[in-house]
N, CA, C and O atoms as CSV, one atom per row, in Angstrom:
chain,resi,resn,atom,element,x,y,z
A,1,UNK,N,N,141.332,-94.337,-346.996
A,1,UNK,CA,C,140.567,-94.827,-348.131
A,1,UNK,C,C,140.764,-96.333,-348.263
A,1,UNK,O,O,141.824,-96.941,-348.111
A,2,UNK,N,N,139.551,-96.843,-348.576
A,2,UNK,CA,C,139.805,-98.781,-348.783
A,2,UNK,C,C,139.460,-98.489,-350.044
A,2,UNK,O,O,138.880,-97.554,-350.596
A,3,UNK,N,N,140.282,-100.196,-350.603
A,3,UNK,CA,C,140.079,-100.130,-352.121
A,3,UNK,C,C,139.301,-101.812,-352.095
A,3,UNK,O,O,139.088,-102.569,-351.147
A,4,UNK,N,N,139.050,-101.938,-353.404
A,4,UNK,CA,C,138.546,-103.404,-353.728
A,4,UNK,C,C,139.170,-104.493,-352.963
A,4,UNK,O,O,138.530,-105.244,-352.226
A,5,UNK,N,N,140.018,-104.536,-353.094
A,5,UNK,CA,C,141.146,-105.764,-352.566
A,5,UNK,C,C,141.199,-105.734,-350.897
A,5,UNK,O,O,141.401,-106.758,-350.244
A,6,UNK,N,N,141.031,-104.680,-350.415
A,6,UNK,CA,C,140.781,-104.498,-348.779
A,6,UNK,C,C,139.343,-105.134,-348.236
A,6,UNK,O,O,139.145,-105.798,-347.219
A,7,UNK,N,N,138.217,-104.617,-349.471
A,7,UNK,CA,C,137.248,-105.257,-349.243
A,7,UNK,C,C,136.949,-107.059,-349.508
A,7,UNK,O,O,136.402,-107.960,-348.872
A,8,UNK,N,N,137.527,-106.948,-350.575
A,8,UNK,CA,C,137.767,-108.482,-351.256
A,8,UNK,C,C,138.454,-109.549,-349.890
A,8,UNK,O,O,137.999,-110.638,-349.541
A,9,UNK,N,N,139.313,-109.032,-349.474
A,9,UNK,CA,C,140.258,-109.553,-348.412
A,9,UNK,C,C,139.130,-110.220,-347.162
A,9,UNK,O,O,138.991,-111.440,-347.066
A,10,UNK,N,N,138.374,-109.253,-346.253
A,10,UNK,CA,C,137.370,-108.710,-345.610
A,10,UNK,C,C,136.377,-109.988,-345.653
A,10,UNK,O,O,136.053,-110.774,-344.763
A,11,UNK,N,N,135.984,-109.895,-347.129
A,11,UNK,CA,C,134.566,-110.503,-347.900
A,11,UNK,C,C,134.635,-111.957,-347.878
A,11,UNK,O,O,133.716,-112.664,-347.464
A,12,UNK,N,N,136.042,-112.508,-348.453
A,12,UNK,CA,C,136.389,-113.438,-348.737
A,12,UNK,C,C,136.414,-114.348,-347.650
A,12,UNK,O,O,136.070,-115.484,-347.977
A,13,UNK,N,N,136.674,-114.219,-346.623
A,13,UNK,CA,C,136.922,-114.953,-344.859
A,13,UNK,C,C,135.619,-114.727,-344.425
A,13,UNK,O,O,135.568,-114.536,-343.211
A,14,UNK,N,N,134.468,-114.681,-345.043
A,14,UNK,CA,C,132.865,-114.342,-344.324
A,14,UNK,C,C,132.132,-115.794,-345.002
A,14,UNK,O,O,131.935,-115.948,-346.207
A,15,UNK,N,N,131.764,-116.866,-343.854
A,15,UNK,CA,C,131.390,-118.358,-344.606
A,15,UNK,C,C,130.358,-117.868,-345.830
A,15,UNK,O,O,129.813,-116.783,-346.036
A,16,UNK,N,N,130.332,-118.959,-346.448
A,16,UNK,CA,C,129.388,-118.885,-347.640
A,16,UNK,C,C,129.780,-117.814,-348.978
A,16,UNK,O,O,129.175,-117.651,-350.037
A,17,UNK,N,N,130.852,-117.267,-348.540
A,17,UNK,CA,C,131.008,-115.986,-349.876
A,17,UNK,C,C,131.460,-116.297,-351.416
A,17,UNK,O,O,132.506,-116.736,-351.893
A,18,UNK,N,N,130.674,-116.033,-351.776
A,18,UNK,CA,C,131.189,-116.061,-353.194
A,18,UNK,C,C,131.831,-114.517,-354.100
A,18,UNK,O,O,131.357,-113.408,-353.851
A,19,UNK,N,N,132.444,-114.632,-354.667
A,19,UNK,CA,C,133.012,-113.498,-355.165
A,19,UNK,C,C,132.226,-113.152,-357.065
A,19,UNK,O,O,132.822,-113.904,-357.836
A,20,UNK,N,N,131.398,-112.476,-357.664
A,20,UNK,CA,C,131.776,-112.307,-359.303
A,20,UNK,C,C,131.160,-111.161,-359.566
A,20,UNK,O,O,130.294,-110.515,-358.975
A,21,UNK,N,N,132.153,-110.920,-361.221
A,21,UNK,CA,C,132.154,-109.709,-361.370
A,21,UNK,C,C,130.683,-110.123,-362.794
A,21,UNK,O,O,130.496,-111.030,-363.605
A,22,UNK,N,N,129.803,-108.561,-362.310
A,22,UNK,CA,C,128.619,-108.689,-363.107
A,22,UNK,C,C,128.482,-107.329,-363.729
A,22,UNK,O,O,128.446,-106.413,-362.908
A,23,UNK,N,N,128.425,-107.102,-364.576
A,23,UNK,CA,C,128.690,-106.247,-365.455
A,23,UNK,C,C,129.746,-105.065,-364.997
A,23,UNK,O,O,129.420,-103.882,-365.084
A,24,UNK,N,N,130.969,-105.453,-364.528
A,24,UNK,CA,C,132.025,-105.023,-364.194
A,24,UNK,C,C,132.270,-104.104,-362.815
A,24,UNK,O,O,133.202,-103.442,-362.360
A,25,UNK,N,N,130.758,-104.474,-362.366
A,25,UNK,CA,C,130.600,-104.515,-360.762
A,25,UNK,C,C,131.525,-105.874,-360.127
A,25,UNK,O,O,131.647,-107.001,-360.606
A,26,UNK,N,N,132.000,-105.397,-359.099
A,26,UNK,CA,C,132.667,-106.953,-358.174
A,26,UNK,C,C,131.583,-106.831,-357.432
A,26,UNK,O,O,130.896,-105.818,-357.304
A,27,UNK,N,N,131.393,-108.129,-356.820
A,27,UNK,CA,C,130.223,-108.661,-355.891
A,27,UNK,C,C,130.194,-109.707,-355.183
A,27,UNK,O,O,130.650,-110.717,-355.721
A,28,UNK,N,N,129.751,-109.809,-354.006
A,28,UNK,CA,C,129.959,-110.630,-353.251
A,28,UNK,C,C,128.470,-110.983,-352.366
A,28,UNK,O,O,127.667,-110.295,-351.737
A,29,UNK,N,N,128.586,-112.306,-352.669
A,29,UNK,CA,C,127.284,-112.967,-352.661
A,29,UNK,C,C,127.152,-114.139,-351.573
A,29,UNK,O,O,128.122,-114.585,-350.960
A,30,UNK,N,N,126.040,-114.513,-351.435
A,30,UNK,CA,C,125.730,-115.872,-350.738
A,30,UNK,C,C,124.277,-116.542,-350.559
A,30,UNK,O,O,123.218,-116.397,-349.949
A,31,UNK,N,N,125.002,-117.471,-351.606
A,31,UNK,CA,C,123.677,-118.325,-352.527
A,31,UNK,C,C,122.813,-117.333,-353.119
A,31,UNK,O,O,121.620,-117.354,-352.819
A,32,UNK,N,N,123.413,-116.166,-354.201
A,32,UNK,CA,C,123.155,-115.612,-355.122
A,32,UNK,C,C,122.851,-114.610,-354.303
A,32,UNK,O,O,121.685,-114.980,-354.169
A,33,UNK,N,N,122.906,-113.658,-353.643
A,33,UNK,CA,C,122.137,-113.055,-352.449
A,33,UNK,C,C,123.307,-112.088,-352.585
A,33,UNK,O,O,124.321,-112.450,-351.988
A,34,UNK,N,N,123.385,-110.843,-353.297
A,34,UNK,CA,C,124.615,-109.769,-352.864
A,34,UNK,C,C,124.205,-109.141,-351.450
A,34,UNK,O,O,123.149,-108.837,-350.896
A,35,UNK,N,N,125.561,-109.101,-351.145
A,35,UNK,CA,C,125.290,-108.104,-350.240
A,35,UNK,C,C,126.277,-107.064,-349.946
A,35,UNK,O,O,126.195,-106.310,-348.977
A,36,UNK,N,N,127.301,-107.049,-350.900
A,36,UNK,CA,C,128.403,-105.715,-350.729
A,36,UNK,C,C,128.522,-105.598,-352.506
A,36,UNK,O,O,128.329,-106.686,-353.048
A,37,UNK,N,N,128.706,-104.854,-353.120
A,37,UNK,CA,C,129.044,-104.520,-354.474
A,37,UNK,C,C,130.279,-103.254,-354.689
A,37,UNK,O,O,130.364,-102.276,-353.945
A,38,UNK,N,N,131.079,-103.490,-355.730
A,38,UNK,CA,C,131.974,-102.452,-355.913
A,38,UNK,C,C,131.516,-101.700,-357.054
A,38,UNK,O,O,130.818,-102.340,-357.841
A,39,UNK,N,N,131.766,-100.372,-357.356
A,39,UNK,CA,C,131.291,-99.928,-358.667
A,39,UNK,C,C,132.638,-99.742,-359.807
A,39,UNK,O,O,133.647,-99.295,-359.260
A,40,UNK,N,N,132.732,-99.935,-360.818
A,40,UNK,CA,C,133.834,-99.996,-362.036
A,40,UNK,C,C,134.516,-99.467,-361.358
A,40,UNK,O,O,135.037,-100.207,-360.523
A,41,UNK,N,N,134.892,-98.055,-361.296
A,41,UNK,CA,C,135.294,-97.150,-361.075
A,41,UNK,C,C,136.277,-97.345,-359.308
A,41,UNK,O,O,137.467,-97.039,-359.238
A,42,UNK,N,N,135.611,-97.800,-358.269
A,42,UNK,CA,C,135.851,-98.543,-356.998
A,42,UNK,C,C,135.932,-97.097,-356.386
A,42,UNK,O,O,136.972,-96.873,-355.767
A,43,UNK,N,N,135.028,-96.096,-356.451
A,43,UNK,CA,C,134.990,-95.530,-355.923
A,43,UNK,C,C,133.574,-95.674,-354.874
A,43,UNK,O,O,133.748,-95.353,-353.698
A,44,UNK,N,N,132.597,-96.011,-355.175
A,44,UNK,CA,C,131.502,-96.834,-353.814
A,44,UNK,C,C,131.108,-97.937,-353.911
A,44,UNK,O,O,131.041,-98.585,-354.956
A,45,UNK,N,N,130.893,-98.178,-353.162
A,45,UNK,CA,C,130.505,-99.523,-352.156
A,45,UNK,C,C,128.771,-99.401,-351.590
A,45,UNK,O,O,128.143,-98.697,-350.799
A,46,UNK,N,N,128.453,-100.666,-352.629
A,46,UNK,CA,C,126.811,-100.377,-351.939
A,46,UNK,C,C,126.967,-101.994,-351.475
A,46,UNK,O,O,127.376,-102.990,-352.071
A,47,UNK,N,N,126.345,-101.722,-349.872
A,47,UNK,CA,C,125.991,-102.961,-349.230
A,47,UNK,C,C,124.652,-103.506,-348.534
A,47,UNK,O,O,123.961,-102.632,-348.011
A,48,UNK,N,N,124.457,-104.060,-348.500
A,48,UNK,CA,C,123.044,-104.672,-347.879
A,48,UNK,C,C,122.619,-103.982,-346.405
A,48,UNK,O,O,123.379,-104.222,-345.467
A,49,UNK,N,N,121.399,-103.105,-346.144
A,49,UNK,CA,C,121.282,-102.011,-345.087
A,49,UNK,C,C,119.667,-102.386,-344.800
A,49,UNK,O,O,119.052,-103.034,-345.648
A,50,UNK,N,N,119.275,-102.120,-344.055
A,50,UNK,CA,C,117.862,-102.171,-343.710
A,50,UNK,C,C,117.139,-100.709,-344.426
A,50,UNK,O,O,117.620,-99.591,-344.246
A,51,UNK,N,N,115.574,-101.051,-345.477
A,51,UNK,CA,C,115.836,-99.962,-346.055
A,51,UNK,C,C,114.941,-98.910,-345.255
A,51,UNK,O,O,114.859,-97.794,-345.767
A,52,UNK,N,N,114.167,-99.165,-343.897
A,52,UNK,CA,C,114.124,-98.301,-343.082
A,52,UNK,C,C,114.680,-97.369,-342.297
A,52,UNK,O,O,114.162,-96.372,-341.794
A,53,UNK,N,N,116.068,-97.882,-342.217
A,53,UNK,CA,C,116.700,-97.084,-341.779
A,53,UNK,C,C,118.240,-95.671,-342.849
A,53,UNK,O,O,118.940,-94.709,-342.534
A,54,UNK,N,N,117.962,-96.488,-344.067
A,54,UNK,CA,C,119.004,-95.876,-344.932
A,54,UNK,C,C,118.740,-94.519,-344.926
A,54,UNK,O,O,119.703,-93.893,-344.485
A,55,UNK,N,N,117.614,-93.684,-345.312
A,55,UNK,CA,C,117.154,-92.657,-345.409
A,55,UNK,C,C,117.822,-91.448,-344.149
A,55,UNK,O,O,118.269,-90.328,-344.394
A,56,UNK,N,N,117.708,-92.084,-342.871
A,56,UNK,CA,C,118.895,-91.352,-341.391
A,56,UNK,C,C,119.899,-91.482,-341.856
A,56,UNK,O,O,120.692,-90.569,-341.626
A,57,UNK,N,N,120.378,-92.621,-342.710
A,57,UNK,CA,C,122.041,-92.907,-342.755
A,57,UNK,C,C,122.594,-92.159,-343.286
A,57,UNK,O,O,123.685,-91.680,-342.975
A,58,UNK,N,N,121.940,-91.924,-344.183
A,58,UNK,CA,C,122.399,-90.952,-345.207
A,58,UNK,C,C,122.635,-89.294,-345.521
A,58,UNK,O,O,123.316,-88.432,-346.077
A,59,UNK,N,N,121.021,-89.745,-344.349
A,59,UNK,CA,C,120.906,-87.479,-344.152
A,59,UNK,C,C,122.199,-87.376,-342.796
A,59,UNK,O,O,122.787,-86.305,-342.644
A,60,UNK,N,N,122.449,-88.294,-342.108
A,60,UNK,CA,C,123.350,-87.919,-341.025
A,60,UNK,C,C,125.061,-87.743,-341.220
A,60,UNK,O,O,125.726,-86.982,-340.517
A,61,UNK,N,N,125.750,-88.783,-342.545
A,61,UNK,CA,C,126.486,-88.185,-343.115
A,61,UNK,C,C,126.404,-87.901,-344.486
A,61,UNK,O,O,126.940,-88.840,-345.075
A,62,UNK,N,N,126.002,-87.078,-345.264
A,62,UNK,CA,C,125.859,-87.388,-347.015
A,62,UNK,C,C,126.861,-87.229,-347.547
A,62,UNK,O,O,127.039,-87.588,-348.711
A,63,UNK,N,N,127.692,-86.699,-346.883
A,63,UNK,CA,C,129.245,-86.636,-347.054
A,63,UNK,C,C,130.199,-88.153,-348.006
A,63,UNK,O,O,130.904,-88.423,-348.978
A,64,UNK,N,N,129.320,-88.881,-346.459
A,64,UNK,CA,C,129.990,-90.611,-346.791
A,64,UNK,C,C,129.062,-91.367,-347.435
A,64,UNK,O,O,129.320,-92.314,-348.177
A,65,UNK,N,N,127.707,-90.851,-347.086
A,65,UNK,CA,C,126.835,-92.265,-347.532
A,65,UNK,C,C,126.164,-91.773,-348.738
A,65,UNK,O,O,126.409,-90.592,-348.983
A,66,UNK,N,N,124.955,-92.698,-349.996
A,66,UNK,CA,C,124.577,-91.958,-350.501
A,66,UNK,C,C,123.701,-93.284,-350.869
A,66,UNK,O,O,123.957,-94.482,-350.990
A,67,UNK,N,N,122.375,-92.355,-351.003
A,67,UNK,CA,C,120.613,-93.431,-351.389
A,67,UNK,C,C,121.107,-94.197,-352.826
A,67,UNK,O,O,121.446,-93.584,-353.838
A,68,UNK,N,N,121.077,-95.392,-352.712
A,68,UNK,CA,C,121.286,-96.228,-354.025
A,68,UNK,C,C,120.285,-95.668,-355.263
A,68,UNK,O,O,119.377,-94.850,-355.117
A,69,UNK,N,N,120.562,-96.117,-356.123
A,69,UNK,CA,C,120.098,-95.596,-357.470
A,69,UNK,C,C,118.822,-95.957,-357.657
A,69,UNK,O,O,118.580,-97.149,-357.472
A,70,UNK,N,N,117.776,-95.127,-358.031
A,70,UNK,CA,C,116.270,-94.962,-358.389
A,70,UNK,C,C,116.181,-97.013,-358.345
A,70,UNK,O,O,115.564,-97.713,-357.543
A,71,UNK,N,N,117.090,-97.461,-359.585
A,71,UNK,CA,C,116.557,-99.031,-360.039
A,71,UNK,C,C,116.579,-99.491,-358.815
A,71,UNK,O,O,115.813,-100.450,-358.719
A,72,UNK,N,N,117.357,-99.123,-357.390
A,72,UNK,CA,C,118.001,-100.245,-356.261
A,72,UNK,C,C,116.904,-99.974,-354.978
A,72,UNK,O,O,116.683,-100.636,-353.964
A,73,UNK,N,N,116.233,-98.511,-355.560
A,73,UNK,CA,C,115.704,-98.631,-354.385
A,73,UNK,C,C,114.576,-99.674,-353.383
A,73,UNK,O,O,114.353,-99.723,-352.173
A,74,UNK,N,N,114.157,-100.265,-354.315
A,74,UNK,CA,C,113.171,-101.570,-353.819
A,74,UNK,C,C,114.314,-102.800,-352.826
A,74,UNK,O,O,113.934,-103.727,-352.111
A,75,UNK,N,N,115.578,-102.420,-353.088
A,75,UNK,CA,C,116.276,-103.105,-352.146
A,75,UNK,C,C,116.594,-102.543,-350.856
A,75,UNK,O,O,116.570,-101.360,-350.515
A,76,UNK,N,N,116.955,-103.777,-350.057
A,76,UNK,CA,C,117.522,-103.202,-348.850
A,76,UNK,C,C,119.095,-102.563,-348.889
A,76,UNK,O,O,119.968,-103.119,-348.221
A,77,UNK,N,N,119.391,-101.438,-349.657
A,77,UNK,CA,C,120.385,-101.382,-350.092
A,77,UNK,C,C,120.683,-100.073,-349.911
A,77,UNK,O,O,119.736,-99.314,-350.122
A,78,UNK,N,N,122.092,-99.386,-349.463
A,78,UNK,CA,C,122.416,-98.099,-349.678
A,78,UNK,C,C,124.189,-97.892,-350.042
A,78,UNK,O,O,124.829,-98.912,-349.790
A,79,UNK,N,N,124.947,-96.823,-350.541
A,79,UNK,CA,C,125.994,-96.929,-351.093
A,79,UNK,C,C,127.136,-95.258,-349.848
A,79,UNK,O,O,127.025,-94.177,-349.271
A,80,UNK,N,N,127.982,-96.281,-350.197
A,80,UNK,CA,C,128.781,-95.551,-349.274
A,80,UNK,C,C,130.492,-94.769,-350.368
A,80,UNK,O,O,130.832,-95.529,-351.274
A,81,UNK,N,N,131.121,-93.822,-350.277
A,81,UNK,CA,C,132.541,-93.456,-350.926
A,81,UNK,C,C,132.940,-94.382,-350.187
A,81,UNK,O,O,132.402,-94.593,-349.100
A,82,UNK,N,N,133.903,-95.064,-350.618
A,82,UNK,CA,C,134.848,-95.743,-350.449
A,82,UNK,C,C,136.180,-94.963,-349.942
A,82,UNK,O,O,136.886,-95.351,-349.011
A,83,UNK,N,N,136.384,-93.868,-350.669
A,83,UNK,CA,C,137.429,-92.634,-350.261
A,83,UNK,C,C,136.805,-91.867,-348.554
A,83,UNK,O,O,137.472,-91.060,-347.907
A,84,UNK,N,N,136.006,-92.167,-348.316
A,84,UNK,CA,C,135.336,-91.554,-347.133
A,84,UNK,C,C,135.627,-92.514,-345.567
A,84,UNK,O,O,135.521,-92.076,-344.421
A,85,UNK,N,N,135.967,-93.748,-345.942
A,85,UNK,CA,C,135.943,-94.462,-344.692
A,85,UNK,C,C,136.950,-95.483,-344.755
A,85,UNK,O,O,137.262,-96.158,-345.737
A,86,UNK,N,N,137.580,-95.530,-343.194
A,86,UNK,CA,C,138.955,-96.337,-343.402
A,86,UNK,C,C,138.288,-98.286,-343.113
A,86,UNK,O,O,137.216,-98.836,-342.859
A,87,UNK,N,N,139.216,-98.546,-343.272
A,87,UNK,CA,C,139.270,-100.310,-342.795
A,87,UNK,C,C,138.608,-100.543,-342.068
A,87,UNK,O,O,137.590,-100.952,-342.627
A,88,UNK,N,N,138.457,-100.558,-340.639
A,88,UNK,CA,C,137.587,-100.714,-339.720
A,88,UNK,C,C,136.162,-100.557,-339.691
A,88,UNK,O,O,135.350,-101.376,-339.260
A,89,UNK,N,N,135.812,-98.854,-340.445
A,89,UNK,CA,C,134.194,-99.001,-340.741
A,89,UNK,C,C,134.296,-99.756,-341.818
A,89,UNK,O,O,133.081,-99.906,-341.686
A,90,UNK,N,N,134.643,-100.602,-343.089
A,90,UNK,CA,C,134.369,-101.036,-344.333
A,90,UNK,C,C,134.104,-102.163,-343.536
A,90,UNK,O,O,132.926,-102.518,-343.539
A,91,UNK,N,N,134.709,-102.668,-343.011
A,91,UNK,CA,C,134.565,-103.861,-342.059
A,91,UNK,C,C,133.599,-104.242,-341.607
A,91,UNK,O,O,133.201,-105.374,-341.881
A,92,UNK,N,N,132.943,-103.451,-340.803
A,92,UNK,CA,C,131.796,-103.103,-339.908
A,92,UNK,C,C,130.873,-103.243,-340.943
A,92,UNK,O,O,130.101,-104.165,-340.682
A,93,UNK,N,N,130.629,-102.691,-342.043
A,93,UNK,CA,C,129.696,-102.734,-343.115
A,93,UNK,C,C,129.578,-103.669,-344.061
A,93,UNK,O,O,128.587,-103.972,-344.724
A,94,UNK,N,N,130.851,-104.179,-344.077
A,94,UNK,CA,C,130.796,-105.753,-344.897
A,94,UNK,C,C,130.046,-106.733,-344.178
A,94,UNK,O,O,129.076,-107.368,-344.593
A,95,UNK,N,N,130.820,-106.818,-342.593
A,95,UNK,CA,C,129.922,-108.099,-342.065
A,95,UNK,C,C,128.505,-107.825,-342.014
A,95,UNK,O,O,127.645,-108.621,-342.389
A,96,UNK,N,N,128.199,-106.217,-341.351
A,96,UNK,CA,C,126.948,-106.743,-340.948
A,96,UNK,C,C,126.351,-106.773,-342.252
A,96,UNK,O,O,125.465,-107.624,-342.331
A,97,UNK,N,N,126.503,-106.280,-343.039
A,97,UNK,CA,C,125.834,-106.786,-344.695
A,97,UNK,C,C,125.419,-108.094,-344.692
A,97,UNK,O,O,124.320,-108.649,-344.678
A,98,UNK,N,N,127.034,-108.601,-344.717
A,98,UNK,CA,C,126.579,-110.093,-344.538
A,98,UNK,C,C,125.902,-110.960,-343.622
A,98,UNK,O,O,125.692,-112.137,-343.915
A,99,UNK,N,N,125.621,-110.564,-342.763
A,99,UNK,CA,C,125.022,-110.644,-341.452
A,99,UNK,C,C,123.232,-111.119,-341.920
A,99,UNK,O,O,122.444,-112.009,-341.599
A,100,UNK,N,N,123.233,-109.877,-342.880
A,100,UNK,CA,C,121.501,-109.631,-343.278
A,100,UNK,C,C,121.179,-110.968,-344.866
A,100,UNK,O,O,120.204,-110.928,-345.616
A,101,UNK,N,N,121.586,-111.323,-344.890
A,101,UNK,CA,C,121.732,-112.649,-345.951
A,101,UNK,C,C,122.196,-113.656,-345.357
A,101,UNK,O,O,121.196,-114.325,-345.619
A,102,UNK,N,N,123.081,-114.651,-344.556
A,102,UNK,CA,C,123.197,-115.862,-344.077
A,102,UNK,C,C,122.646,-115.797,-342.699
A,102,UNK,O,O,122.629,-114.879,-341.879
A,103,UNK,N,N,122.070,-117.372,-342.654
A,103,UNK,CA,C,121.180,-117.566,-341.568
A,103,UNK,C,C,121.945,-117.340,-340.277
A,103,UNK,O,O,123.160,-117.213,-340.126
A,104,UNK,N,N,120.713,-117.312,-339.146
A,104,UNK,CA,C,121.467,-116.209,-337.942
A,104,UNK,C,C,122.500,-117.656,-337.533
A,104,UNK,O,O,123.558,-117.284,-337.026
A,105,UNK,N,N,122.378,-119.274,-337.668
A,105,UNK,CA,C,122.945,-119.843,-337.079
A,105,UNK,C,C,124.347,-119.766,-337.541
A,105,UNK,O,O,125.142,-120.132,-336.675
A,106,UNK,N,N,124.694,-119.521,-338.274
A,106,UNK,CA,C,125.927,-119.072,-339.695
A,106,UNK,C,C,126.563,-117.866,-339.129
A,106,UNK,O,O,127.724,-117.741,-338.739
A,107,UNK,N,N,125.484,-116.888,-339.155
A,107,UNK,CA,C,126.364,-115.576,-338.036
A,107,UNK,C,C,127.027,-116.310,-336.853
A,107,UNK,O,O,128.243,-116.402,-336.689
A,108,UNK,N,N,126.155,-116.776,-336.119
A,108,UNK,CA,C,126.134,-117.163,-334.728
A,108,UNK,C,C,127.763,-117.779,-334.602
A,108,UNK,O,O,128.775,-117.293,-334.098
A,109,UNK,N,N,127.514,-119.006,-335.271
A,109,UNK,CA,C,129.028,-119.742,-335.483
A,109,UNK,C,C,130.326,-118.742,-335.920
A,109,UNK,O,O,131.415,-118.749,-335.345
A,110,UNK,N,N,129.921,-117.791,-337.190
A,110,UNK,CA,C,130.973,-116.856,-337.141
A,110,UNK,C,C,131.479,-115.810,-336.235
A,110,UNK,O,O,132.542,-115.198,-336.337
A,111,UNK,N,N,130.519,-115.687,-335.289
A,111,UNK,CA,C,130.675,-114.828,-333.899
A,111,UNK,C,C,131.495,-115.362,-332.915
A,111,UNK,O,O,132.415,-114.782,-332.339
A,112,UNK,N,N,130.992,-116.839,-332.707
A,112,UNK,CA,C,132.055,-117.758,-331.771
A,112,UNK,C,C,133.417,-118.054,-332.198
A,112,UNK,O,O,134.326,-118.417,-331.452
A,113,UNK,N,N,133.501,-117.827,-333.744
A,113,UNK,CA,C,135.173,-117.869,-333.359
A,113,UNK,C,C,135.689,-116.655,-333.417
A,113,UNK,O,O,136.883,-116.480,-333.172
């Protein structure tokens, strides 16, 4: 299980990140642009997903993943348990989150080191 602070850790070392808490969601942004969110509670994690593809993501594990909320769906957005996946996938899902909000030359540079 990852908690806030694993993700926070993660989030924080990704250029451009900003960290704030919005209505007691944590969030992590770039140039206003979320792309990972915690919920009060820190039990899921919704991050920035392509929203063509969320709909597979979700029917393939529903276990772990789950369709963001009626208001989110116009985003590219889907939500994952946090209790469901260790460090390594949170990882995987933070960057490429972030991946889908800073420009590819920004990835690019963060790839080379």
């Amino acid at each position: 299980m990852v908690t806030a602070d694993d993700v926070r850790r993660v989030a924080l070392r990704l250029p451009r990140t900003e960290e704030a808490l919005v209505r007691d969601h944590v969030k992590f942004r770039v140039r206003g642009i979320v792309y990972v969110s915690i919920s009060p509670d820190e039990t899921l994690m919704g991050f920035a997903f392509p929203k063509e593809e969320r709909e597979a993501l979700v029917a393939s594990e529903p276990e772990k993943f789950v369709m963001p909320l009626p208001s989110d769906e116009r985003y590219q957005w889907v939500r994952v348990r946090m209790a469901a996946i260790d460090e390594t996938e949170m990882r995987e899902l933070v960057v490429d989150a972030w991946r889908m909000v800073v420009p590819k030359r920004v990835a690019a540079a963060y790839d080379a080191t």
